[in-house]
N, C-alpha and C positions, 0 to 999 in steps of 0.2 A: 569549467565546472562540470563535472560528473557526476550523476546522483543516480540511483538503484533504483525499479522497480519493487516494491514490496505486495505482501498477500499476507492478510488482517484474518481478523477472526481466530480464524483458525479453528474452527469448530466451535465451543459456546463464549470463548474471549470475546464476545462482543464489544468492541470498541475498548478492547482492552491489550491485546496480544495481536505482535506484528512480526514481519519476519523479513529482512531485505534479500532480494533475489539477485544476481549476476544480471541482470538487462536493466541496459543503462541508455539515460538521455545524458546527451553534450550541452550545454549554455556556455555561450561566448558573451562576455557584455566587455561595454566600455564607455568612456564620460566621452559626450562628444558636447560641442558646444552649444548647442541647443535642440529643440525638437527632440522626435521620437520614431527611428527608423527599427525596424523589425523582420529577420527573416525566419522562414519555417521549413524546414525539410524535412522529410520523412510521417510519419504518423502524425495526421491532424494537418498535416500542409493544405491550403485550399480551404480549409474547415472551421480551424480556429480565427480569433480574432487575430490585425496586426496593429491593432490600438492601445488605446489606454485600457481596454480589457481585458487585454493578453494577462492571463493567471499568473506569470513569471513576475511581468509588470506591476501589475496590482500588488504582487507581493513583495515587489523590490519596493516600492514606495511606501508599502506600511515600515519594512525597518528603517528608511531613512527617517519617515516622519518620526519613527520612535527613539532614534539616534540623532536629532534635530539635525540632518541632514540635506542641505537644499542642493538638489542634484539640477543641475542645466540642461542636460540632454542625455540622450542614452541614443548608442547603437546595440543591439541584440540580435542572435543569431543562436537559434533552435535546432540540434539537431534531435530529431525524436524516435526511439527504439520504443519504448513502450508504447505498447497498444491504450488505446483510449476508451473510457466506457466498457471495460470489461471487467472490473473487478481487479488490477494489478497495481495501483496504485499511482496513476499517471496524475492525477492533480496531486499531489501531496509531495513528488518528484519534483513538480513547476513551482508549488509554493516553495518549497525546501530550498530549491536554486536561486529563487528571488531574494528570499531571507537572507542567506548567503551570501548574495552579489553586493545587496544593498549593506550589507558590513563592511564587505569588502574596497567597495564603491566609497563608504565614506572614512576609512583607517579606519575600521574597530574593530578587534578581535571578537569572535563569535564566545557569545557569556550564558548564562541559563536562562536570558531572555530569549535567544532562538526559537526554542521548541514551543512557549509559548506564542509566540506571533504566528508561528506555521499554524501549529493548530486550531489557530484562532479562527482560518479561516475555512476550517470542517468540520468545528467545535465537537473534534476526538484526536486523540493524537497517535493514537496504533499507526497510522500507513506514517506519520512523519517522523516520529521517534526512530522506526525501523530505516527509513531512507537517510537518519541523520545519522545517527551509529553503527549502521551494520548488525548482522546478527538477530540475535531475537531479543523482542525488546516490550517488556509489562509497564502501559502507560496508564495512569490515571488521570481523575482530576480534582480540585479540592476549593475553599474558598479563598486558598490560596493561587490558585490557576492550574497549569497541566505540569506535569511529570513524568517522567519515564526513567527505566532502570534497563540497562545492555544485560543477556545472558547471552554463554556461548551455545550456540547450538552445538547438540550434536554430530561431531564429524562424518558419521557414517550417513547420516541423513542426504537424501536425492534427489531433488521434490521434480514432478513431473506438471506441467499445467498443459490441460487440456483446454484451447481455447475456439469460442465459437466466433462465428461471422456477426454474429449479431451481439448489440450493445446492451448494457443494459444505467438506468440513470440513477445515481444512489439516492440521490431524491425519492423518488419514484419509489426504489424498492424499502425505503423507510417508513414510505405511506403505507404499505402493507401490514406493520409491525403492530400488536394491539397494544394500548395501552395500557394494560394488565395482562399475565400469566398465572398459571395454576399454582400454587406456592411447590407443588411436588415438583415442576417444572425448574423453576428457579434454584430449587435445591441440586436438581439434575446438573444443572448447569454450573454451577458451584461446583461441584464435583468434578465435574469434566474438565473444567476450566484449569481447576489445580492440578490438576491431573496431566494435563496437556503440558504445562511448565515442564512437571519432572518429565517426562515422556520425551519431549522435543529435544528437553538438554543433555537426560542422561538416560534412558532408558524406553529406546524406539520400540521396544517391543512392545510396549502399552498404545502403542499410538492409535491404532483399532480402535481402541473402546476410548482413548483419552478426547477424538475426533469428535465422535458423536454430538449431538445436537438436540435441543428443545427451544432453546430459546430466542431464534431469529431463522435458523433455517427453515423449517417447516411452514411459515406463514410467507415465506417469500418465492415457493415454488409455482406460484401461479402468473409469476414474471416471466421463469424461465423454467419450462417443464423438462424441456432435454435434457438440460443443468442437473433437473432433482433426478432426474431417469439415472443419470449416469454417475450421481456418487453414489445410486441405491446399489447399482452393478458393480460398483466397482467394488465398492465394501461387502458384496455379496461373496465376494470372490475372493475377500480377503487382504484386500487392500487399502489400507487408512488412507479416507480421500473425506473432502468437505468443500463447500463451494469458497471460493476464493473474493473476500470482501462480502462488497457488496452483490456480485455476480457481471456475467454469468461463467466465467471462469472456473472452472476445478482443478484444484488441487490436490494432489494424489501424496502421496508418500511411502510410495513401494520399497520395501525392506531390500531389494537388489536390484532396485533403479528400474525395474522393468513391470510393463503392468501386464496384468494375469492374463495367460490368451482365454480367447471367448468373448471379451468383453468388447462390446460396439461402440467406437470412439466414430463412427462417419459424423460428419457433423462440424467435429471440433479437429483443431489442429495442437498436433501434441509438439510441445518446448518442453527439452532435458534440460534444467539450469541450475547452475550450480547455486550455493547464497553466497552473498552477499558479505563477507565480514569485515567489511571498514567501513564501511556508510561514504555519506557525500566527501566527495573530494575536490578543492580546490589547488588550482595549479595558477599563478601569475605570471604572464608574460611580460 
């Protein structure tokens, strides 16, 4: 199994618009006759759990339970490229593989119940849509449950992520978010939001202004001040940039893959990556 890192938002898409990236985790599973053995390499090895709490786990076992599937044992084996805690979408990657395995694990072809069980467990679906499809990807939700629609991004698009050493916990930066906004605010964002669709898919030159924000970025700068420092420079500069998810990741989107000189990235470490346009991929041995 292979699944994408992705980066959300995207400026005022809050929990709406996702985008899958080129950095990829490996999942290896398979039925083994009983019990539950677990390996970890890479990002998160040492850190994460290797139990029944393991996010992959958890999430392999909600689609068996939901495909009445009674699994005996599992071997699992994580290789892990995405960074954690940074805004790129590493749980959403782990849910997506588990949803995945546990189809796979029991003969079922994967159906439109996927996307809802991934999202079930960050109740949004931007980072899992975009890790399922590829591409860029407008998720909603209804009382009917979650949904998402594939668009192709723009080929000329670059995206640059500037990432910091430090984490940050989407919990955390959710608690920041008021419970109300200014209606101009919302409008703002409305605006931007649609705005950003066309921008991303067919005309990168709006991206500047399509990036901006009112409605979640600004209340969450007091998590990550370096973060708000450096999409203020970088869009100073002229470069469509916005923080990436939940933080503290930026994502940039320089019109010729390169970001402006002058601007002070010490701090963060910069990844050139390409996106993403298949989503998760499995292969059967």
């Amino acid at each position: 199994m292979r699944v994408p890192a992705s980066t959300a938002n995207l400026g005022s898409g809050f929990d709406t618009l996702g985008m899958a990236l080129a950095l990829h985790d490996e999942v290896e599973f398979a039925v083994a006759g009983s019990g539950l053995r677990i390996q970890v390499e890479g990002q998160g090895s040492g850190e994460v759990p290797t139990d029944e709490r393991h996010l992959v786990v958890r999430a392999l076992r909600g689609a068996c339970e939901h495909l009445g599937y009674d699994l005996p044992g599992l071997e699992l084996r994580c290789r892990n490229r995405i960074p954690h805690s940074r805004g790129l979408g590493s749980s959403a990657a782990a849910i997506v593989s588990g949803v995945l395995a546990g189809y796979a694990l029991a003969g079922a072809e994967p159906d439109d119940a996927v996307l809802g069980i991934a999202a079930g467990f960050e109740k949004h679906a931007d980072n899992a849509a975009a890790c399922l499809f590829g591409g860029l990807a407008i998720a909603w939700s209804g009382d009917d449950g979650f949904h998402a629609t594939r668009l192709e991004p723009h080929p000329s698009l670059a995206p640059v992520l500037l990432v910091p050493e430090s984490t940050s916990s989407t919990e955390a930066a959710r608690g920041l978010l008021p419970a109300q906004v200014p209606h101009a605010d919302a409008a703002f964002a409305a605006c931007r939001a649609a705005l950003a669709v066309h921008a991303l898919s067919q005309e990168p030159s709006l991206l500047l202004t399509a990036l901006d924000d009112r409605l979640h970025q600004p209340y969450r700068r007091a998590a990550y001040p370096a973060t708000g420092e450096l999409v203020d420079a970088l869009r100073a500069a002229g470069a469509p940039a916005a923080v990436s998810g939940a933080g503290p990741t930026v994502l940039a989107l320089p019109g010729n893959g390169e970001l402006p000189d002058g601007v002070d990235t010490s701090g963060f470490t910069t990844h050139r990556l390409d996106i993403d346009r298949t989503g998760a991929t499995l292969r059967r041995l």
